[in-house]
Structures are given as structure tokens and as C-alpha cells.
C-alpha positions in Angstrom: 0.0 0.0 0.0 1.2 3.2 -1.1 2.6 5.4 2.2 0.3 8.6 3.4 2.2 11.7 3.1 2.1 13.8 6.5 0.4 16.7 6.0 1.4 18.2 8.9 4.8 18.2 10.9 6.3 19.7 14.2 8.8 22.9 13.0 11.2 20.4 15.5 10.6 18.1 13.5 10.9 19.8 9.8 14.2 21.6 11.0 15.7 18.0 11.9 14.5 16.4 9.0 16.2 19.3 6.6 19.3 19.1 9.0 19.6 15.5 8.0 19.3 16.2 4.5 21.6 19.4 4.2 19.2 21.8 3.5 19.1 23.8 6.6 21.6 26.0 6.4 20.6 27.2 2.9 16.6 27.2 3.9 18.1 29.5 6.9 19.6 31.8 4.5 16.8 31.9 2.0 14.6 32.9 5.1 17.4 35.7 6.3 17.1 37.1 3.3 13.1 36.8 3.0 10.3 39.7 4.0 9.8 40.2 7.3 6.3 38.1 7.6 8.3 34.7 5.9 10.5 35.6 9.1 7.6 35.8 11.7 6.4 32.9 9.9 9.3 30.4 10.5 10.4 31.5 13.6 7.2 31.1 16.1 4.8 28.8 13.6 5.0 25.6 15.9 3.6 23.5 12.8 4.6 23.1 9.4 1.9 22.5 6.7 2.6 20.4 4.2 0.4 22.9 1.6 1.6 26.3 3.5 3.0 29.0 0.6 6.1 29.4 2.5 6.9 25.7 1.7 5.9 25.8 -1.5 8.2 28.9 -2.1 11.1 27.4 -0.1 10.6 24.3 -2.3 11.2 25.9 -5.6 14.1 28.1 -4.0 15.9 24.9 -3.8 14.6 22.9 -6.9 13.4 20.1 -4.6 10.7 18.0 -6.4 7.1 17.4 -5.3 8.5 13.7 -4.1 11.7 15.5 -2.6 9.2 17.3 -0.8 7.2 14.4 0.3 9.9 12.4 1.7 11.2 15.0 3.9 7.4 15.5 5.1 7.5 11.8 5.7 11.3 11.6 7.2 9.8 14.8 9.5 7.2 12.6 11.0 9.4 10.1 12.1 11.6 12.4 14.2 
């Protein structure tokens, strides 16, 4: 059976997961160097959504595929 995608992770979690795949540090810069609200946004949300904008836009800042995306959404939920 074909695994359900989380649609919803812990920012503890989300940060791990991208630690793990090398992606924090550049997801830290793009978000330095974002508007102020993308700022408010990833600093005190206690959730990630997998359907948020800011993900969406983060996504395509670092060319990660839709099934890139899903597996660190699913990684994420195992953390």
C-alpha cells in the first residue's frame, strides 16, 4: 500500500528532517534574506503544513521536487 504523506509536521521536527538532509543551512539563509512576515512565519509557527506557501516557495528556491518534498514531510514525522 502506497505510504500517506504527513500533511502536517512539528517545526522540531521539519528543521531535523532538513538538518539531516543538508538543507538547513541554505533554507536559513533563504529565510534571512526573505520579507519580514516569511521571518515571523518560520520563527514562532510551531507546525509546518505540508500545503503552506512558505513551503511551496522554499521548495522551488531549492529545486526540490514534489517527491523531494514528500519524503522530507514523511522523514519529518518520524523524528
Amino acid at each position: 500500500p502506497p505510504v500517506a504523506i504527513p500533511s502536517v509536521v512539528t517545526m522540531r521536527q521539519a528543521r531535523i528532517a532538513l538538518k539531516r538532509a543538508g538543507l538547513l543551512d541554505t533554507v536559513n539563509a533563504a529565510v534571512a534574506a526573505a520579507d519580514e512576515e516569511t521571518k515571523i512565519a518560520w520563527e514562532f509557527s510551531t507546525e509546518v503544513q505540508r500545503d503552506f506557501p512558505l513551503v511551496s516557495t522554499l521548495a522551488a528556491a531549492l529545486n526540490l521536487s514534489e517527491q523531494q518534498l514528500d519524503d522530507l514531510f514523511t522523514l519529518a514525522a518520524t523524528l
